[in-house]
N, C-alpha and C positions, 0 to 999 in steps of 0.2 A: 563551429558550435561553441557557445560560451561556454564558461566554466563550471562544472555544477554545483551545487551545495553539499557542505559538507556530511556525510553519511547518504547522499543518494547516488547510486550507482547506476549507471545504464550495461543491461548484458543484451548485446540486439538490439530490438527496436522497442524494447518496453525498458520503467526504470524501476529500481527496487531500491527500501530501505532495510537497514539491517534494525531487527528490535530484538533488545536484552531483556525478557521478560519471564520471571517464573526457574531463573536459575539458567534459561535456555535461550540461545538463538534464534531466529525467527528470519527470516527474508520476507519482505512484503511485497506483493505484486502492486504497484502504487500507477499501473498503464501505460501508455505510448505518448500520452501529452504531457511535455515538461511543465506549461505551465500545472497542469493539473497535479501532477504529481508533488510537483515543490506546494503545491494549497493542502494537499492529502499529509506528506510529511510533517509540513508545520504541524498540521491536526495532531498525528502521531505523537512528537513532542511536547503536547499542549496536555496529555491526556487521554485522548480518547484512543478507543481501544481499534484496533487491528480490525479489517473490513473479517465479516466471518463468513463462514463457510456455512450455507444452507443447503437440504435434499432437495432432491425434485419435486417431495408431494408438497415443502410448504415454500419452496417459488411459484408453483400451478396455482395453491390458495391466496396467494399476494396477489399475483398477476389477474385472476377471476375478481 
């Protein structure tokens, strides 16, 4: 396996980045594909914000 980028982590078979935001820690679930993950952390880096966390009535109103 190469070597990863710096601040992404693999724990298992998914990878995480750590993000310092708001005075706090954070681990980001960034998936199982490196490439994808190293595209998701750039993101991170760049700016944008942290995938978030939705309920289940407003993923059923997306999804419909």
């Amino acid at each position: 396996m190469p070597k990863l980028p710096k601040g992404l982590v693999q724990r298992g078979p998914s990878f995480y980045a750590r993000v310092f935001r708001g005075g706090q820690d954070r681990w980001v679930n960034l998936g199982r594909d490196l490439e994808n993950a190293k595209r998701q952390m750039l993101a991170l880096r760049a700016g944008a914000s942290a995938p978030k966390r939705i309920d289940l009535q407003e993923a059923a109103e997306r999804w419909l």
